[in-house]
N, CA, C and O atoms as a DFTB+ gen file, in Angstrom:
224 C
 N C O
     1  1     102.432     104.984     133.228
     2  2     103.401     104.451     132.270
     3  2     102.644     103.656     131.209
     4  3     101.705     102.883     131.398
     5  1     103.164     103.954     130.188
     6  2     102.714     103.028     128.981
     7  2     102.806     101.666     129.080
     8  3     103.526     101.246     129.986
     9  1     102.206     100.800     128.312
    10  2     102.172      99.199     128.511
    11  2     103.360      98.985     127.683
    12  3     104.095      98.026     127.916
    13  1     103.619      99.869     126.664
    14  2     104.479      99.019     126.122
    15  2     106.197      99.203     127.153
    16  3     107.167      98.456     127.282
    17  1     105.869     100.510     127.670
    18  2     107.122     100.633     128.101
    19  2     107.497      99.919     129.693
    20  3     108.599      99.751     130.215
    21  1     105.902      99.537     130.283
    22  2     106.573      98.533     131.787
    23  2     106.589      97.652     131.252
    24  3     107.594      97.138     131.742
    25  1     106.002      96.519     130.074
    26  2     106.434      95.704     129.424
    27  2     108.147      95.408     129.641
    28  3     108.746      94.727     130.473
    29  1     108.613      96.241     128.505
    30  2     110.126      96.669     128.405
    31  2     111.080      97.101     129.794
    32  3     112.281      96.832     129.838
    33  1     110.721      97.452     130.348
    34  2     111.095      97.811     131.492
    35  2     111.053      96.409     132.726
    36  3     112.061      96.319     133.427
    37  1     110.183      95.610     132.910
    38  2     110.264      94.254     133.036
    39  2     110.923      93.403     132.400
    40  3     111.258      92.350     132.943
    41  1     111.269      93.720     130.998
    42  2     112.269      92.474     130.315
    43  2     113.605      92.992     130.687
    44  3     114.622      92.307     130.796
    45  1     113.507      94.201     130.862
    46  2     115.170      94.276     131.379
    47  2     115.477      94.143     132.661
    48  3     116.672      94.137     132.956
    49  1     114.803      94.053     133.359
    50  2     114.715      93.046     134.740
    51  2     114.807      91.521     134.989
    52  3     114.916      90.918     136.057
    53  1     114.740      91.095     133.825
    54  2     114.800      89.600     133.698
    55  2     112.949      89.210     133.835
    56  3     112.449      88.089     133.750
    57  1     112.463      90.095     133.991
    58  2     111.386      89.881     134.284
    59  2     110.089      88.987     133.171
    60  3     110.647      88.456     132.211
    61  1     108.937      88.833     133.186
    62  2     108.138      88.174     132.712
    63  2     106.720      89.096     132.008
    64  3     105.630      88.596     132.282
    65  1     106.697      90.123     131.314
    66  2     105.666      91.310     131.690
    67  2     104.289      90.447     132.014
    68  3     103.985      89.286     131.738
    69  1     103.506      91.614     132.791
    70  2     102.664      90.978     133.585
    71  2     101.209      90.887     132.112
    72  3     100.470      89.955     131.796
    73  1     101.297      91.838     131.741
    74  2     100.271      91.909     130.280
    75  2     100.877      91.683     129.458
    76  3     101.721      92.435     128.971
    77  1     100.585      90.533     129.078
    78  2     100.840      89.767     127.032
    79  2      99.654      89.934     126.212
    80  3      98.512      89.912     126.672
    81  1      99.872      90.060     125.293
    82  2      99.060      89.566     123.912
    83  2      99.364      88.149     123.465
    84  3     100.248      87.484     124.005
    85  1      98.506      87.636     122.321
    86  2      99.012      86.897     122.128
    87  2      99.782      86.757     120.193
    88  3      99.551      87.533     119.266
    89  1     100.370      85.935     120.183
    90  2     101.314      86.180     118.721
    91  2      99.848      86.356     117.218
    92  3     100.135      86.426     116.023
    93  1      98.844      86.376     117.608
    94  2      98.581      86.825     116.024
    95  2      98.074      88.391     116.556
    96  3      98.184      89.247     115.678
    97  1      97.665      88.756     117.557
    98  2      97.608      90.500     117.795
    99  2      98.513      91.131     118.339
   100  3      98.414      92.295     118.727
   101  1     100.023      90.045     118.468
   102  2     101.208      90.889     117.958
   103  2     101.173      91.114     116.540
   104  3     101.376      92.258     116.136
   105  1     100.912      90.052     115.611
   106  2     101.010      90.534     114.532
   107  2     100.820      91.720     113.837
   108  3     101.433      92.537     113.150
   109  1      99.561      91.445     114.362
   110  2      98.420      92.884     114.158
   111  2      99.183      94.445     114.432
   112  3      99.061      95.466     113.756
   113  1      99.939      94.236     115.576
   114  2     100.375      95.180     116.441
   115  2     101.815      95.789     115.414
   116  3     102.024      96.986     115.216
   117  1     102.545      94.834     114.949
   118  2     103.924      95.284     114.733
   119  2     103.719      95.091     112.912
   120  3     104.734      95.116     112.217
   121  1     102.405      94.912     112.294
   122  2     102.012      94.582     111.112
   123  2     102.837      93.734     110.021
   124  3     103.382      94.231     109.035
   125  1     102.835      92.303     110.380
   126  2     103.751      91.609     109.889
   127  2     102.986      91.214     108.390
   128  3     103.613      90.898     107.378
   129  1     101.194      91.324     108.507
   130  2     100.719      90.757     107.258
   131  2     100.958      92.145     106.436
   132  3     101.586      92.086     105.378
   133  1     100.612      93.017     106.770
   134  2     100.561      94.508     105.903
   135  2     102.205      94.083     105.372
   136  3     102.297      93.565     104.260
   137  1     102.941      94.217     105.842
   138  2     104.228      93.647     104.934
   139  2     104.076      92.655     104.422
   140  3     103.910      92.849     103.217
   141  1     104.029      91.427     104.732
   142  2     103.713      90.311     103.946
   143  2     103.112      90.796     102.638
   144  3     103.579      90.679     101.505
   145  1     101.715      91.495     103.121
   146  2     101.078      91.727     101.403
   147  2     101.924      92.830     100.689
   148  3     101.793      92.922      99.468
   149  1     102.949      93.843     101.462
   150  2     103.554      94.778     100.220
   151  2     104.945      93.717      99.949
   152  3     105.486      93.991      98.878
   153  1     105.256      93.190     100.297
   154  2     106.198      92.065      99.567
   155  2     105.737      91.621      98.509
   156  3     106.130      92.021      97.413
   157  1     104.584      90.480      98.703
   158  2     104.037      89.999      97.644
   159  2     103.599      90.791      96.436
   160  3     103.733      90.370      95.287
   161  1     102.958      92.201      96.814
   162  2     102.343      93.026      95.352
   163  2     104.193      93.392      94.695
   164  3     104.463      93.287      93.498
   165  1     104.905      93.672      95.416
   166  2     106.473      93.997      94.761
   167  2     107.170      92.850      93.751
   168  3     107.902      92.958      92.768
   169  1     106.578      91.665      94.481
   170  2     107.107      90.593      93.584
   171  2     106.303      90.750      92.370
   172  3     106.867      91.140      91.347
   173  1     104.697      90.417      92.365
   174  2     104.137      90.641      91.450
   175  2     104.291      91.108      90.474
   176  3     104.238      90.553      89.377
   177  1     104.599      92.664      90.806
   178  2     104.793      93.769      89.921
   179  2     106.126      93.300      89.011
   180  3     106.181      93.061      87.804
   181  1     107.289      93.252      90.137
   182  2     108.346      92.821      89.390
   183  2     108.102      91.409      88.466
   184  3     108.574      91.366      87.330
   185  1     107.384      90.331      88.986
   186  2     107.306      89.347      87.659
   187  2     106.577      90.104      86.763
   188  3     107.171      90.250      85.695
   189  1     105.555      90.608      86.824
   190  2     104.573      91.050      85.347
   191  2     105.766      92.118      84.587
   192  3     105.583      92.180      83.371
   193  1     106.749      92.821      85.006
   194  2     107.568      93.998      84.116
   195  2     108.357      92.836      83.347
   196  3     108.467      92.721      82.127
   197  1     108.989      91.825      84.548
   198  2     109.988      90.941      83.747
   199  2     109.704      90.434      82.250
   200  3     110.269      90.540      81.162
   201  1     108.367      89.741      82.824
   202  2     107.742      88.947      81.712
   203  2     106.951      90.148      80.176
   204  3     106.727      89.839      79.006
   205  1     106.833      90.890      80.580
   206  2     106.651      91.889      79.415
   207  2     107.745      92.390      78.932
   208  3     107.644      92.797      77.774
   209  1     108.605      92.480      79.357
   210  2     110.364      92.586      78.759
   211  2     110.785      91.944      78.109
   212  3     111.756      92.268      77.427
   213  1     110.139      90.592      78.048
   214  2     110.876      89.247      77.583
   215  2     110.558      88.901      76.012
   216  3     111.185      88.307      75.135
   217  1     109.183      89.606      76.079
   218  2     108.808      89.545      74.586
   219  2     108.181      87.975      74.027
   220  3     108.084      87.416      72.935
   221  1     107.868      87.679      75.311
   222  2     107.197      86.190      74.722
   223  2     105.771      86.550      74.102
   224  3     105.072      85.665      73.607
C-alpha cells in the first residue's frame, strides 16, 4: 500500500499515521510555494497592464 493511502486510511480510523513529514516538505509535497510564486507573477503582471493603461 501506498504511504499516502495507509496514511489516509489511518485518519479514518481516528487514527494517528504512523509516517509524518514535517509542514515545510508538506509544502514541498502539495506545492504551496510554486503557487505562492504563480500568484504573485499574476499580480505583477496585472499591476504592470493596469499601470500602462493609465497613461501616467
Amino acid at each position: 500500500m501506498h504511504a499516502m493511502q495507509a496514511a489516509l486510511s489511518q485518519l479514518s480510523t481516528g487514527q494517528t499515521p504512523a509516517q509524518r513529514v514535517s509542514f515545510g516538505v508538506l509544502r514541498d509535497i502539495v506545492g504551496f510555494d510554486a503557487h505562492d510564486a504563480l500568484l504573485a507573477s499574476y499580480e505583477t503582471s496585472y499591476e504592470s497592464s493596469y499601470d500602462a493603461g493609465r497613461g501616467d
